[in-house]
N, C-alpha and C positions, 0 to 999 in steps of 0.2 A: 490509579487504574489497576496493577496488579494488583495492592488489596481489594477490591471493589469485585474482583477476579475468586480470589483465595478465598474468600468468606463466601461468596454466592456460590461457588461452586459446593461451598462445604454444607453450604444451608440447602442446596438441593440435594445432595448423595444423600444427609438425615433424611430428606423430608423423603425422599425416591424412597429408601431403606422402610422406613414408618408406612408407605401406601403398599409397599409389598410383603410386607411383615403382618399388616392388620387388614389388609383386603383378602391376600393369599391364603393367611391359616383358612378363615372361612370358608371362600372358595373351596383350600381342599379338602374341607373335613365333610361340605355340605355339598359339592359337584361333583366330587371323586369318591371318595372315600366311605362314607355315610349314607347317601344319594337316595338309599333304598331303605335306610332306617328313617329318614326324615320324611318320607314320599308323601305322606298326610300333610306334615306341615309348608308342601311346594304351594303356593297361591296360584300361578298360573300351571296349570300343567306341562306345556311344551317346554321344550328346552331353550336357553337362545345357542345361538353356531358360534365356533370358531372364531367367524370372522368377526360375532359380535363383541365376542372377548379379545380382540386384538382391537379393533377400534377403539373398544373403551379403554383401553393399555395404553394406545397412542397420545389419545387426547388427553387421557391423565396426568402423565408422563409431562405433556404440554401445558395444561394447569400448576403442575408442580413449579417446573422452573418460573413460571408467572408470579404462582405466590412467594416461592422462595426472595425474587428480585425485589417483591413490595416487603418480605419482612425484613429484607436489609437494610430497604431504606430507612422503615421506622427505628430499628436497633443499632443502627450502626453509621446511621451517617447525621448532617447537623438539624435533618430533621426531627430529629429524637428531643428536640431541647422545645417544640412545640405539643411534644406529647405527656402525658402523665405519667410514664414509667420511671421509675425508682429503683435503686439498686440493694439499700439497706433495707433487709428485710424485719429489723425494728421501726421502720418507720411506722407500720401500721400492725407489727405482731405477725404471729405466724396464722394465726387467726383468719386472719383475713384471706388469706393467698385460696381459702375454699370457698370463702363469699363469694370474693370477684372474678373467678371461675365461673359461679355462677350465675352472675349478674353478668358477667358477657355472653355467656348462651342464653339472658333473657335478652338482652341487646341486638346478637344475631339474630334471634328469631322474627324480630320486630324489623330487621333490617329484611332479612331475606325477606319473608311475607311481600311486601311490598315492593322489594327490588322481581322478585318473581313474577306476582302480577304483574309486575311494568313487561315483563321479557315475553309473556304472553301474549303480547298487543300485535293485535295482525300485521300491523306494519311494520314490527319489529323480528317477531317470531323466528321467521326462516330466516333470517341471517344472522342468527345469534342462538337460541336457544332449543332449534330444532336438532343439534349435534348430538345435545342430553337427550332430546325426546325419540332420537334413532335407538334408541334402549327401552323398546318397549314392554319389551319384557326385562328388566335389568339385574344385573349378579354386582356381585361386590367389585368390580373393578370397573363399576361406572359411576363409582362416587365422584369422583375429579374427571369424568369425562364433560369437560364443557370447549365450545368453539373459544378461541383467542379472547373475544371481546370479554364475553361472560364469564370468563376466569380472571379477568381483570377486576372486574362486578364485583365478584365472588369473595376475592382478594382484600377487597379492599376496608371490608367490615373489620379487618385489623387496624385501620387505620384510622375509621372512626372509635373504635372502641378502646385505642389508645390515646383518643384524643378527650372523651368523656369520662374515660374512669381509668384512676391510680392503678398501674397493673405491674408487679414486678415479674424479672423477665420466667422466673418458674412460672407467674401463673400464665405468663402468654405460651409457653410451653405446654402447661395441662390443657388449656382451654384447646388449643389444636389438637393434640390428641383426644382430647373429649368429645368434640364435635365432630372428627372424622372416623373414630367409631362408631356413635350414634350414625352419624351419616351411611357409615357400610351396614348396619344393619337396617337402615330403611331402603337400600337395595339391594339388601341380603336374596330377594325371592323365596325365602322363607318366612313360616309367622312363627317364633320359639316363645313368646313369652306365656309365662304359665298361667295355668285357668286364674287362680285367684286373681288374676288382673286384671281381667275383663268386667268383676265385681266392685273393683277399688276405685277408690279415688282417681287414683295414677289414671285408669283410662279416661278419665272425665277431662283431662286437662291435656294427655302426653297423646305423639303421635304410635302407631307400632308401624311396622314392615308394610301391613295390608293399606295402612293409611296411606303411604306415597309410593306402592306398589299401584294403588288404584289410581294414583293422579297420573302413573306412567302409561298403562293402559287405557286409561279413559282421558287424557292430554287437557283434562278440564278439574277445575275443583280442588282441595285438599295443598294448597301453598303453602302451608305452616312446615316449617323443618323439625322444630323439636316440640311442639304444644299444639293443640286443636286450637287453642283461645283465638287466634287470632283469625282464623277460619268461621269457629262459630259466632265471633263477634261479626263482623262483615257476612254473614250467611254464607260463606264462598264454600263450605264443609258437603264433599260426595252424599247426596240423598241416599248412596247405595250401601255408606260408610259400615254402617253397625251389620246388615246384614252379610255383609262379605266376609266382615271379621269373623262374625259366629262361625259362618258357615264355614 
């Protein structure tokens, strides 16, 4: 029990440290600091309060220790021996440890997409997924704002993803930071990426800020985390997508 103690507590203080380190810089460079050099690039114009930024603090905060508790399980207790993680990182080369990075953020996206619709279902909504959607206009520290349940949800794609694909523990390492970056800047409430993007490929497939900036405001549409694909496959993709972004 005291180790079970010692480690969770230490996988949360990382993981607290990583949500205020990479939601924060943002925060203050794009609400404080900047605010007036980026003013073009705010999607909604109003601001959210105070008190939206402490809520989304709380609940995050609350998400952490959630996921913190599941990535103990998978790393550290005798559940690990039903996952695919590996420790010799010859086993598959160093090669690999950037595949399966990104073959877990094709994974999550596939999971969220449809864990999301599920959370959208009237029956389910307000007691679960309407916590995120109290961020409707959202900033960087409503990445990990979700009620209890749905942090649970949320969490748990590490446990499928250690269960279908070889991952050593650097790349379950990147992949969290990878995906919780991308994640703050889809509720960054800024659009930063540069013109030529909008021309590329990249937009044809990837989500930006405006894309799940629009599914916070508009509480319909645009589910995909990191790709349109799975949006435009299902039609579920904002009819308003393309013109919001230009504009």
């Amino acid at each position: 029990m005291e180790q079970f103690i010692e480690i969770s507590t230490k996988l949360f203080a990382i993981s607290a440290i990583r949500y205020f380190v990479l939601a924060g810089i943002p925060f203050l460079l794009f609400y404080k600091l900047l605010h007036s050099k980026f003013s073009k690039s705010k999607i909604q114009a109003r601001l959210a309060s105070k008190n939206d930024f402490m809520r989304e603090v709380f609940y995050s905060m609350l998400s952490t220790a959630i996921m913190s508790v599941i990535a103990f399980v998978v790393l550290f207790t005798p559940f690990r021996e039903y996952t695919l993680i590996y420790t010799d990182i010859n086993t598959f080369g160093l090669w690999y440890i950037g595949l399966s990075v990104f073959l877990s953020l094709v994974i999550h996206d596939t999971y969220f997409y449809w864990m999301h619709r599920l959370l959208h279902h009237p029956k389910i909504f307000r007691y679960t997924h309407l916590v995120h959607h109290k961020s409707v206009n959202p900033s960087p520290w409503a990445s990990y704002s979700f009620h209890f349940f749905e942090a649970i949800t949320e969490g748990f794609v590490l446990v499928v993803i250690a269960m279908v694909l070889p991952m050593h523990p650097t790349s379950v390492a990147s992949f969290v930071v990878v995906a919780f970056m991308i994640n703050v800047y889809g509720h960054l409430g800024y659009e930063i990426m540069p013109k030529w993007f909008r021309h590329s490929w990249l937009f044809e497939i990837s989500n930006s800020s405006v894309y799940h900036n629009l599914h916070h405001s508009k509480f319909k549409g645009n589910y995909g985390l990191y790709f349109r694909v799975w949006d435009r496959m299902m039609k579920t993709e904002h009819p308003d997508y393309i013109k919001e972004y230009d504009k």
